[in-house]
Structures are given as C-alpha cells and as structure tokens.
Residue frames relative to the residue before (quaternion, step in Angstrom):
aa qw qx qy qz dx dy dz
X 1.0000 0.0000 0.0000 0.0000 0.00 0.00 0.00
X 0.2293 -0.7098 0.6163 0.2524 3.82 -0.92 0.72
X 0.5028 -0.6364 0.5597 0.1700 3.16 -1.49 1.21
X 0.0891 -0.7502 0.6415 0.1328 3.82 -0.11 0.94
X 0.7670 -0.2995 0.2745 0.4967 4.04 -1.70 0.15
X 0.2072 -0.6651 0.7022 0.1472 3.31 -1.12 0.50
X 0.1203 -0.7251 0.6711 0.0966 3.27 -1.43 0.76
X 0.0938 -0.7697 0.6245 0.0938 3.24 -1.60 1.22
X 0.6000 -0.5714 0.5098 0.2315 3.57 -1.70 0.25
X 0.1368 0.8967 -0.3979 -0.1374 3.32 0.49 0.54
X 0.7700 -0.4395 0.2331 0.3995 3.93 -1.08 0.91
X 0.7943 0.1353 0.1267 0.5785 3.34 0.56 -1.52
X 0.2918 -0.7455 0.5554 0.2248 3.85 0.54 -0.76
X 0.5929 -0.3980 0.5928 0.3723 3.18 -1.52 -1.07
X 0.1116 -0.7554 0.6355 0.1139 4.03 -0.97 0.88
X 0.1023 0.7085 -0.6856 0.1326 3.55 -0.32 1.66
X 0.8818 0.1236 -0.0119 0.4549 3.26 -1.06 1.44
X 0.4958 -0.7333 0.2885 0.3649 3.28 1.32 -0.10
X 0.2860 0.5509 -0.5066 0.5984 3.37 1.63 0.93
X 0.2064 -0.6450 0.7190 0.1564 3.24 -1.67 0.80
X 0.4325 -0.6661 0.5984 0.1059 3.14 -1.01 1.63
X 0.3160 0.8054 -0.5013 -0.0159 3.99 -0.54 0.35
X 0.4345 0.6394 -0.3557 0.5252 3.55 1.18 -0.23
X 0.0054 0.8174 -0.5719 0.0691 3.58 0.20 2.08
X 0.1111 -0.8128 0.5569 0.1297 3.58 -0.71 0.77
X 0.2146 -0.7710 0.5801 0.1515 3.78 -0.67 1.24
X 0.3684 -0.5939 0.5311 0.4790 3.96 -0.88 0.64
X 0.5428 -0.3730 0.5601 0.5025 3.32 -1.83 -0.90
X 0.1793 -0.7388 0.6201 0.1937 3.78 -0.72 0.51
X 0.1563 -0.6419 0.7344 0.1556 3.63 -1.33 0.74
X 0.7255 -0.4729 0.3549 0.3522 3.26 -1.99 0.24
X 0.5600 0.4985 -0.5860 0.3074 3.81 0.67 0.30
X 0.6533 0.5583 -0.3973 0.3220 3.49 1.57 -0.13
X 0.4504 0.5344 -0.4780 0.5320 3.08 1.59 -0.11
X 0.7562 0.3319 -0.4463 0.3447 3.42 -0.69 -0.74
X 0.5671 0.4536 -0.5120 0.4589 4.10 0.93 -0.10
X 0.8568 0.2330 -0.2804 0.3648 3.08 0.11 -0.95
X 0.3051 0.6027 -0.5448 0.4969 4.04 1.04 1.15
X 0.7868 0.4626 -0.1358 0.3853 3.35 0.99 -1.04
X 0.5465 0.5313 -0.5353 0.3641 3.42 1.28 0.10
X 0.8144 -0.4288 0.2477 0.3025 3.48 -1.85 0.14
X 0.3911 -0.7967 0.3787 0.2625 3.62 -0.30 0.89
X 0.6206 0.3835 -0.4233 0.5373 3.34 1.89 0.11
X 0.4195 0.6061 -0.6358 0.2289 3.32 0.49 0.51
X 0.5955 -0.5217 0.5416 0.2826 3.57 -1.40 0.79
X 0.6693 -0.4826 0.4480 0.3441 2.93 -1.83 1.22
X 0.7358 0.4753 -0.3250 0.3563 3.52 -0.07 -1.00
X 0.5215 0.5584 -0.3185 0.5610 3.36 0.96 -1.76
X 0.8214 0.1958 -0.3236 0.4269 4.35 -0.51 -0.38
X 0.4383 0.4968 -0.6208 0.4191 3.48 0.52 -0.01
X 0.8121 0.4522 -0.2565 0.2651 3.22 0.18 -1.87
X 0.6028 0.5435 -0.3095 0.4954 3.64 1.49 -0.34
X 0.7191 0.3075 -0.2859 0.5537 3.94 0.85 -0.59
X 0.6283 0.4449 -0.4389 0.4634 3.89 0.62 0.24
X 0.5369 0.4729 -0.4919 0.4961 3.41 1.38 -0.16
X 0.9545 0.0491 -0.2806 0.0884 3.19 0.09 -0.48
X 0.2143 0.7120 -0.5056 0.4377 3.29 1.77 1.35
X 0.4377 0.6826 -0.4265 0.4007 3.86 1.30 -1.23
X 0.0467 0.6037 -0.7613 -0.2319 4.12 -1.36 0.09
X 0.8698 -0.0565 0.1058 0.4785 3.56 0.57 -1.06
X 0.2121 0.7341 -0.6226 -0.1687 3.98 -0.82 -0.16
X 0.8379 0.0638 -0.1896 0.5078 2.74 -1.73 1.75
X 0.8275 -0.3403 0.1526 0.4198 3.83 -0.76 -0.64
X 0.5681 0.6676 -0.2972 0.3785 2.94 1.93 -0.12
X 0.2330 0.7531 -0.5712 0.2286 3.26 -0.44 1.05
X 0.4611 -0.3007 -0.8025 0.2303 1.91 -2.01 1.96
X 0.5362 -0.3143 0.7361 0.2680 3.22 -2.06 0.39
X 0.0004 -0.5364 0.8367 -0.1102 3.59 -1.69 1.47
X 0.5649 -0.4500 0.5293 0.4452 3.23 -2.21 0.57
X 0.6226 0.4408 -0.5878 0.2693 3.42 -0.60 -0.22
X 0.6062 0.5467 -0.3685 0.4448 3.76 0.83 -1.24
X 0.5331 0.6778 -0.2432 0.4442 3.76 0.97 -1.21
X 0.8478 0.2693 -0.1203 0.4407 3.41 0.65 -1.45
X 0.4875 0.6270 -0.4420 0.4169 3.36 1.65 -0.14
X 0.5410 0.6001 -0.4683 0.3577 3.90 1.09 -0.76
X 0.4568 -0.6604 0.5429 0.2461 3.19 -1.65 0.57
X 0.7822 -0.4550 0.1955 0.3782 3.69 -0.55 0.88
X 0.7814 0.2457 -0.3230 0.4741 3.24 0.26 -0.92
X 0.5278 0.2824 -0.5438 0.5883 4.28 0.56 0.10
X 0.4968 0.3574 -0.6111 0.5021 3.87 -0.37 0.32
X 0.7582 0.3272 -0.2306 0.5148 4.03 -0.08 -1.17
X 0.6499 0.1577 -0.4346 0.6032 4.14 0.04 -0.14
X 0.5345 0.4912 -0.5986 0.3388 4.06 -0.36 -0.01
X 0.6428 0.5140 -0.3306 0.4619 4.18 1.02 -1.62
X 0.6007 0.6328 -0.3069 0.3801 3.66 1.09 -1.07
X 0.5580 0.7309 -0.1092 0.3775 2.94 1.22 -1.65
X 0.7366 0.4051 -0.0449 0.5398 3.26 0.88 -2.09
X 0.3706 0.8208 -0.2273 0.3706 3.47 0.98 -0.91
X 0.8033 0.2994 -0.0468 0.5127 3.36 0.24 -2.14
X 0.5941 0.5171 -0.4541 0.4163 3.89 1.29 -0.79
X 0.5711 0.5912 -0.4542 0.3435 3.81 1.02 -0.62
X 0.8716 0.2598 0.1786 0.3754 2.35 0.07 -2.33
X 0.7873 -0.5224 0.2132 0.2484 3.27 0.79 -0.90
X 0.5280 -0.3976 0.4272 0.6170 3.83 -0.06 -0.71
X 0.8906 0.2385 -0.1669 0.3493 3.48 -0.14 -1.59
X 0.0104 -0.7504 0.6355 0.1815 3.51 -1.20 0.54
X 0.1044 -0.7132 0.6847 0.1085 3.13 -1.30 0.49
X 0.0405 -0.7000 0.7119 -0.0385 3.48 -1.42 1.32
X 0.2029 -0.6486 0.6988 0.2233 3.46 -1.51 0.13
X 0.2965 -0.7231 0.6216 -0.0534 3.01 -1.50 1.49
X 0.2204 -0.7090 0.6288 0.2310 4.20 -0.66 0.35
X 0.2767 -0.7749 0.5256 0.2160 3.68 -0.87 0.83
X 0.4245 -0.8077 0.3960 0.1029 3.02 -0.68 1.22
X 0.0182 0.6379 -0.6866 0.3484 3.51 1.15 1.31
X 0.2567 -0.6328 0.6679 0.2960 3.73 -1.49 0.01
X 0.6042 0.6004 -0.2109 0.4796 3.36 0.88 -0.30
X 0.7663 0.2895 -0.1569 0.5517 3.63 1.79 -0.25
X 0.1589 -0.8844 0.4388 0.0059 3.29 0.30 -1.32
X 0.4644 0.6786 -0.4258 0.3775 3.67 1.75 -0.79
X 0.5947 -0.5628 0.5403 0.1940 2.53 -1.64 1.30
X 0.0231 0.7527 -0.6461 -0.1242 4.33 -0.96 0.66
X 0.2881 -0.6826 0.6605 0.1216 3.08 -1.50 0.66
X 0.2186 -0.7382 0.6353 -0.0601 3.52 -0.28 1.59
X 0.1198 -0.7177 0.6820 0.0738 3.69 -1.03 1.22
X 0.1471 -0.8177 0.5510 0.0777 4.02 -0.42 0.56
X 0.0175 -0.7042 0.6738 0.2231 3.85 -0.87 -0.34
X 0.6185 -0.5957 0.4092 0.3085 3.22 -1.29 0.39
X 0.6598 0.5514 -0.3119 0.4041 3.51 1.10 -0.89
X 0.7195 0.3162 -0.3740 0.4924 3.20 1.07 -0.67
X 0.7186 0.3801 -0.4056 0.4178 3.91 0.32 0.54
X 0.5109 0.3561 -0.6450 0.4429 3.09 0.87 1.31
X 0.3500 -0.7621 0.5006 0.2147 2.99 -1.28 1.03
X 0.5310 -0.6136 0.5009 0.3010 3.44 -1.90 0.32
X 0.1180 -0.8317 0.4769 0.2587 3.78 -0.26 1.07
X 0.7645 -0.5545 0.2234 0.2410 2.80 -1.59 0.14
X 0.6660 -0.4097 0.2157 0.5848 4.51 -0.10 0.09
X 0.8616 0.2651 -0.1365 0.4107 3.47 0.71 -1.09
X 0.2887 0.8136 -0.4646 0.1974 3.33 1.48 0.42
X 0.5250 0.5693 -0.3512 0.5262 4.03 1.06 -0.42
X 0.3485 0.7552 -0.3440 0.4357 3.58 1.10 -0.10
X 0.1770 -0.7647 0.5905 0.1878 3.34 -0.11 1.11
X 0.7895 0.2216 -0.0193 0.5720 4.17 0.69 -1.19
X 0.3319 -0.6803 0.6535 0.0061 3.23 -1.45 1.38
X 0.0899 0.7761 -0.6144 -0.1100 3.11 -1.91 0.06
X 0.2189 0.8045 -0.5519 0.0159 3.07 -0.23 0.59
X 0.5877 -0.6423 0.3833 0.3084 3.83 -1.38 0.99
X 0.2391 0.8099 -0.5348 0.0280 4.25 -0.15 0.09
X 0.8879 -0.2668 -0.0142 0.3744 3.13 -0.95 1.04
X 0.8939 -0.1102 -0.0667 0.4294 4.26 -0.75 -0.95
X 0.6278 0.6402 -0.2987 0.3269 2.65 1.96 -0.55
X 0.4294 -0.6245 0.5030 0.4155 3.73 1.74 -0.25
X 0.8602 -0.2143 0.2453 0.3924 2.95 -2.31 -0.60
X 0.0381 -0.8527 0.5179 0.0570 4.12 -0.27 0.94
X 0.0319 0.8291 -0.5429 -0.1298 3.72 -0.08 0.70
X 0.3186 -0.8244 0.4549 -0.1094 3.20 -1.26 1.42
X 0.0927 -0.7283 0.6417 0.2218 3.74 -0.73 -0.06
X 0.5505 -0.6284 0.4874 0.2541 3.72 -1.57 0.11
X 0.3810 -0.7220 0.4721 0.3327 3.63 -0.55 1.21
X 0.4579 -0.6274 0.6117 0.1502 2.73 -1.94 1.40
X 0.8071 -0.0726 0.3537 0.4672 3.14 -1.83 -0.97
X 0.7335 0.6285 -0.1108 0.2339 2.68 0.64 -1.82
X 0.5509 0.6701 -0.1622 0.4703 3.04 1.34 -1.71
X 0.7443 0.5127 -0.2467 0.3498 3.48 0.78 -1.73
X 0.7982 0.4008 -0.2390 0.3808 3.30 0.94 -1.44
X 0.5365 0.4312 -0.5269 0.4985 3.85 0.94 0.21
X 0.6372 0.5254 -0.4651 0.3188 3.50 0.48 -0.34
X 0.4136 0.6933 -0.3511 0.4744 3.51 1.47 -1.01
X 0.6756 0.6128 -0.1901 0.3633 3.20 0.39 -1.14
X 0.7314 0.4296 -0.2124 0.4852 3.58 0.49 -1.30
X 0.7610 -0.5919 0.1769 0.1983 3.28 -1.54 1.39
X 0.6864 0.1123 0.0908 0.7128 3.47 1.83 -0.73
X 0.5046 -0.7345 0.3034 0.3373 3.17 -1.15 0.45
X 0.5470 0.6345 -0.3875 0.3848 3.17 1.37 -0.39
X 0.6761 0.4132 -0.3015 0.5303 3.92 1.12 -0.11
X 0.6393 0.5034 -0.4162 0.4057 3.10 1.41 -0.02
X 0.4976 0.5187 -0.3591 0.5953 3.65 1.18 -0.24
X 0.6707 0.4620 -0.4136 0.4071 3.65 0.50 -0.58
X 0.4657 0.6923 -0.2858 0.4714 3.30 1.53 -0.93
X 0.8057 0.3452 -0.0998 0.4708 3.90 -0.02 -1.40
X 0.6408 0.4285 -0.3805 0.5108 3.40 1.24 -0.03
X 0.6555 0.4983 -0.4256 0.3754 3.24 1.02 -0.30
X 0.5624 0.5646 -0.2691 0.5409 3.32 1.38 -0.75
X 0.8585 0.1781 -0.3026 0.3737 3.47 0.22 -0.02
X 0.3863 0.4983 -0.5707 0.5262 3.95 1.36 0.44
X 0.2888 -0.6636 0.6856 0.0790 3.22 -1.70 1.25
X 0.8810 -0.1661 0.0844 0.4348 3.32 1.03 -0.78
X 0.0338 0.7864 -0.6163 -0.0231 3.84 -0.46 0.20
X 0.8850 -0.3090 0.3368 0.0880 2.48 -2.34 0.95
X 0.8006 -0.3179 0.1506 0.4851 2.93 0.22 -1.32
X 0.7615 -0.2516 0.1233 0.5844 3.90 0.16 1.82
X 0.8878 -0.3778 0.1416 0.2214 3.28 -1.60 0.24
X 0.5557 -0.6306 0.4070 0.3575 3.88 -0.91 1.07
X 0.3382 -0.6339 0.6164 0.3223 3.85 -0.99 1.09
X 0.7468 -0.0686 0.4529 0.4822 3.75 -1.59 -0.40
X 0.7957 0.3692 -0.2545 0.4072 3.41 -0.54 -1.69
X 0.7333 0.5718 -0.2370 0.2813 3.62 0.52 -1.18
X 0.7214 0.3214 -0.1412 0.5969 3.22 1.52 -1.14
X 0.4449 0.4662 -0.5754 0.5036 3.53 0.90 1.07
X 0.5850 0.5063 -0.3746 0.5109 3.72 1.07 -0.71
X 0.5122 0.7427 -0.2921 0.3173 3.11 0.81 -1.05
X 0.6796 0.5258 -0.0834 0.5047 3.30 1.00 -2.25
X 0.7304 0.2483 -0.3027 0.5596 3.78 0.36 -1.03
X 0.4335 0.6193 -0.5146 0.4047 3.84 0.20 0.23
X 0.6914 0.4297 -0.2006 0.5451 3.40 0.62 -1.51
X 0.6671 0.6132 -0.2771 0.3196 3.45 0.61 -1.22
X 0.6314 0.6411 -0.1140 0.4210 3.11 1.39 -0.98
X 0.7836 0.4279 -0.0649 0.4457 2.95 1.17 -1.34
X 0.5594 0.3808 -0.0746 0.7325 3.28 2.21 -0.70
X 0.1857 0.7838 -0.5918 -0.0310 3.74 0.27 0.31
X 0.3840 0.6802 -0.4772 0.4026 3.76 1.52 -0.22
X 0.6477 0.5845 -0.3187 0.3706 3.53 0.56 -1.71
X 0.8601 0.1164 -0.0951 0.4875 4.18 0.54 -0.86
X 0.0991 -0.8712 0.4789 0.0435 3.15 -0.05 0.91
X 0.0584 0.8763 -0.4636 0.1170 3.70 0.52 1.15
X 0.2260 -0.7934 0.5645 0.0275 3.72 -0.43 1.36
X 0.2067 -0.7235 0.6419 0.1475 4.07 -0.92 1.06
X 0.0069 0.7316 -0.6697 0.1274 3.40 -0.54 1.25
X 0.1024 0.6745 -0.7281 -0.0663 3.21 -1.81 0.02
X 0.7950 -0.5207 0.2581 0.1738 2.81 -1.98 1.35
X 0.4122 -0.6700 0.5623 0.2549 3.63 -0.60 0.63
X 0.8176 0.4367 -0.1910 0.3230 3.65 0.87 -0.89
X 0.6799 0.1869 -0.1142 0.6998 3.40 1.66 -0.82
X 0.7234 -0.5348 0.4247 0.1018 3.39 0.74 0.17
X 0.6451 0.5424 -0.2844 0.4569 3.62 1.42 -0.47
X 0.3708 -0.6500 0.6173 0.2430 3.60 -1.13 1.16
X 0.4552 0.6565 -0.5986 -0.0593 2.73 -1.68 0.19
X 0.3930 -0.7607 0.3780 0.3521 3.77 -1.53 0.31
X 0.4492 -0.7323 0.4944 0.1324 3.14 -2.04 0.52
X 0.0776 -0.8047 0.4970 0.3153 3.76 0.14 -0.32
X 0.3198 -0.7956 0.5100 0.0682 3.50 -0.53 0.67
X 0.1582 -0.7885 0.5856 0.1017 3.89 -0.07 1.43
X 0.5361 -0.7028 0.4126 0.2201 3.28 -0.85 0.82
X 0.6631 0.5467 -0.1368 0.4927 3.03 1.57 -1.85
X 0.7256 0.3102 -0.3212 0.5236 3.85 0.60 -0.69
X 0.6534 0.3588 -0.4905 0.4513 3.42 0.28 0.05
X 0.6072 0.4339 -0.3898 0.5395 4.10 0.56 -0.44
X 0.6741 0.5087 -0.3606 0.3959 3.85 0.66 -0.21
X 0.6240 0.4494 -0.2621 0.5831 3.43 1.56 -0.99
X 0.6051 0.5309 -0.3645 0.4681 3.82 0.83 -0.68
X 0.7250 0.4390 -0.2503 0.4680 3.70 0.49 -0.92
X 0.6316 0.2801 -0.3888 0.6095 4.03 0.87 -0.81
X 0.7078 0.4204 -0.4834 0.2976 3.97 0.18 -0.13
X 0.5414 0.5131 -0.4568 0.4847 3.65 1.22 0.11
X 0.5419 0.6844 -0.4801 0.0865 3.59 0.71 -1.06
X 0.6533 0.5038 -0.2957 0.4816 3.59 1.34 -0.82
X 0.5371 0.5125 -0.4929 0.4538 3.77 0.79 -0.22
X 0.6394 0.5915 -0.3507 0.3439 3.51 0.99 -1.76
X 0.5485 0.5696 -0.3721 0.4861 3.89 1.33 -0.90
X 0.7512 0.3816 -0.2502 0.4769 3.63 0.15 -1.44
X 0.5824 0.5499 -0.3883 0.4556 4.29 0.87 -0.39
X 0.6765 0.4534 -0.3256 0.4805 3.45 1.37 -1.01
X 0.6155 0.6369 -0.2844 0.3669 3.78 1.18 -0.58
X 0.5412 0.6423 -0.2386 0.4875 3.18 1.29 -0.95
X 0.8100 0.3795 -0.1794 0.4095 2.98 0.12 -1.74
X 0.7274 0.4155 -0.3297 0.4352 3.52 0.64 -1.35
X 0.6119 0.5007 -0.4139 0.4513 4.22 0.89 -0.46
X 0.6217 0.4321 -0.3449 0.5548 4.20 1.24 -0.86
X 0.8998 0.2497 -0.0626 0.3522 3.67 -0.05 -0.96
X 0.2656 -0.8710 0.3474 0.2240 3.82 1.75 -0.29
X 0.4418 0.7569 -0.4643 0.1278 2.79 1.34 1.14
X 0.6734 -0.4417 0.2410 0.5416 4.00 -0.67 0.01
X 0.6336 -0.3094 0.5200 0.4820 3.89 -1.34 -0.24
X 0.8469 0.3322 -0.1907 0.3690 3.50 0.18 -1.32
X 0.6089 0.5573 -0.4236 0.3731 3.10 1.13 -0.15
X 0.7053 0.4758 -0.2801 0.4447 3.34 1.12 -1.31
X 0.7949 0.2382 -0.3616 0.4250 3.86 0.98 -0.06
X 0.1039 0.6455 -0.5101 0.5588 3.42 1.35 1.62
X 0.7720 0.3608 -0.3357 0.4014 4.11 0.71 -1.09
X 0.7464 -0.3110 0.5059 0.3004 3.23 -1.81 0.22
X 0.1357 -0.8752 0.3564 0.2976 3.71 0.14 0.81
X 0.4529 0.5516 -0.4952 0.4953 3.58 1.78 -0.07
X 0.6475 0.5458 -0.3461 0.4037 3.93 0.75 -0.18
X 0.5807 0.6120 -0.2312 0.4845 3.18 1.27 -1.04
X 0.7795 0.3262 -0.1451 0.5148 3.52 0.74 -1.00
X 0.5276 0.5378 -0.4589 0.4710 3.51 1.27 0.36
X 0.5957 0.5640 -0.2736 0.5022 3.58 1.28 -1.02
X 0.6079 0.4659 -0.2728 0.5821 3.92 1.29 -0.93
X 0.7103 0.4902 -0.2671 0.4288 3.66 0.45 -0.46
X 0.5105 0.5959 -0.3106 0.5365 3.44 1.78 -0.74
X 0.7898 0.1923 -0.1852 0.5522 3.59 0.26 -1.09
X 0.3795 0.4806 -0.6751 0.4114 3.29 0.14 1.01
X 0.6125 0.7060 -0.1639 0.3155 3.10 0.47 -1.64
X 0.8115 0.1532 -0.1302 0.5487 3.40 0.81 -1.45
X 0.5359 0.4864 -0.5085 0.4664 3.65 1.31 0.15
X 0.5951 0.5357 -0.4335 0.4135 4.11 0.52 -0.05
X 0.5053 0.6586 -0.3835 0.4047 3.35 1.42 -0.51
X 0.7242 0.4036 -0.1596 0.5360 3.05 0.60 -2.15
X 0.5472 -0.7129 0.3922 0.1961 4.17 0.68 0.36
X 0.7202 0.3814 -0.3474 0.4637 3.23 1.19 0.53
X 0.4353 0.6999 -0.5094 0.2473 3.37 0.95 0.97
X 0.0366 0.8378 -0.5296 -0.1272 4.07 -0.41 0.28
C-alpha cells in the first residue's frame, strides 16, 4: 500500500496574523528519508532533531506553506510530540513494542510494553489553542504563561544541567507575575500547569512489574525512541536495498524512491518465494 500525506489536528498550531494555523500536513516519507534522517549527528540534541526531521516530513500547516525550522520550532511541544507519533506510524506503523527494565532494585525483569499510536495521542484540553495562560500559585500570585515551544526546548538543551535548563524555559515562557520571581515550589506548580494544558508534551505510562509486582511510572519520549528505532534499522535499510536491487535490478534510487511499508512487502515477497525454492536462510 502507498502511504499518501497524512493530515493531523494539531492542539495549538501556529498564530500567523492572528489566525490559528492547525491543519498539520505530514508528506509520505520513502527510505531516502530514512537513510537522511539515520544520518544526522548523534550529538545533536533531542530537540535540535525533532526540529530538523519535522522540517522536512512538514509540506504545510494551515496556510503556511513551505514549513521552515523556525515555524517547526514555534510549535508547542506536544504537536512537536503527536506530529513524531504521527510520522512514526508512516514508517513503521501503529504498534510499538519496546522493552523496559523495572527499576525495583530488588528486581530488574526485563518488560515488554506493546503501545499503539492512537492511544498515545492525547485528547487536549478546550482552551489549549490559547495562545496565554493564567493560573494563581502560591507567593508569586496571578502568573500568566505561554506553553514551551521547540524553541523553548533547544535553549534549554543548551544550559549546563538540567535543573537550569528548566529554569531556563520557564523563564522564557512566564509573561508575567504578581508579585516578582517564581520560588522552587511555584515553578514545580508552574510545570504541572503546563503539563495539564499540553498533556501531548509528557507522555508518562503507570505500569507495574509482572514479576515482583511493583507499580510504577514511565514517560515515554517519542523523539529518542523514533531516533534509536530509525539508526537501528539503518543496517536492515542496507540489506532491503540488496535484496531487492540483486532479485529485481532495480537502482539505489529507485528502491529508496518506494513507500518503505511497500518496500518491505516486496522484501518479504521474495523471501517467501525463495523458502519455497529451499534455499532461503
């Protein structure tokens, strides 16, 4: 089957002009976009590759079209985190499966966690298109706020530790307070406020252990796990291009021209009919 554009709903969107831009369109990606986007820099910050593979999977959102990194980095987190989801399913699919170690000290068992994509996009909340927040938390009084972008993410990236890097994105996104600067306590309220309002942005799963029994939660990052999935295919994507181009003689470019759920139907074919003829291993 060819994967044609996918279109998503995004939470908040883009404010151009005071139109909210939300109508996210995702191209179809073929395997030359894997192999670019296998190839980008493994020190590049989490944020820093979202914003670099949504540029170029993005065709348009809303009237905006082309899609640049700056537009990319203007999104608030969780359409940055349902867009990777989004992209995700055109690869690979609906289901993921990851294995997780439970972090009892006293266990340790390997879990095998099956996910779908639909259920980890979240539903947001009525006022989530809201460009400005308020909400009232402790000395600091009435605190109005915006939701951290792209942007937000990658200066934090940036900052020497992480605890100054959260201090960082909070500063960047309080417009104003009551009364002078957020204590500790405030900008933890602060966090589940946003968190609330963006529930796309943390995606945090309550499991417990099959073997000892212990609960506990996880947050699942969309981007590092679609970054480790995509450089751990890159060597299949080599051996998929071998197959095909030694069974069917087509070019490199041609085979990473296909649909890669197609591509791996066409690899899955001549397995199939080489296991027949008994000399497939």
């Amino acid at each position: 089957m060819i994967r044609k554009a996918r279109e998503l709903l995004l939470s908040t969107g883009l404010d151009r002009a005071g139109d909210r831009q939300r109508i996210a369109v995702l191209r179809r990606l073929v395997g030359r976009d894997e192999e670019w986007i296998a190839a980008l820099p493994p020190a590049l910050a989490q944020a820093e590759w979202t914003t670099a593979v949504l540029t170029r999977a993005l065709v348009r959102i809303g009237e905006v079209e082309p899609v640049c990194a700056d537009d990319v980095r203007d999104l608030v987190v969780g359409d940055r985190e349902a867009l990777l989801l989004e992209l995700r399913r055109s690869l690979f699919g609906d289901s993921i499966e990851c294995v997780l170690a439970c972090p009892s000290r006293s266990c340790s068992e390997s879990l095998s966690l099956g996910l779908v994509v639909d259920e980890l996009l979240q539903k947001p909340p009525d006022d989530t298109a809201a460009a400005v927040h308020d909400i009232c938390i402790g000395a600091a009084g009435v605190v109005r706020f915006r939701l951290p972008t792209g942007a937000d993410q990658e200066v934090a990236a940036r900052a020497s530790d992480v605890a100054r890097g959260v201090r960082e994105l909070m500063d960047r996104c309080v417009l104003s307070a009551d009364h002078g600067s957020l204590t500790s306590r405030d900008v933890r309220d602060l966090g589940r406020a946003m968190r609330e309002r963006d529930p796309q942005a943390e995606l945090r799963l309550a499991l417990d252990c099959h073997a000892c029994g212990h609960e506990f939660q996880t947050t699942f990052d969309t981007g590092a796990f679609l970054a480790a999935e995509i450089r751990a295919h890159a060597v299949r994507l080599l051996d998929e291009i071998h197959v095909l181009a030694s069974t069917y003689h087509w070019s490199e470019g041609e085979i990473l021209s296909l649909d890669p759920d197609r591509r791996r139907r066409y690899v899955a074919r001549i397995a199939r009919a080489t296991a027949r003829e008994g000399v497939w291993s």
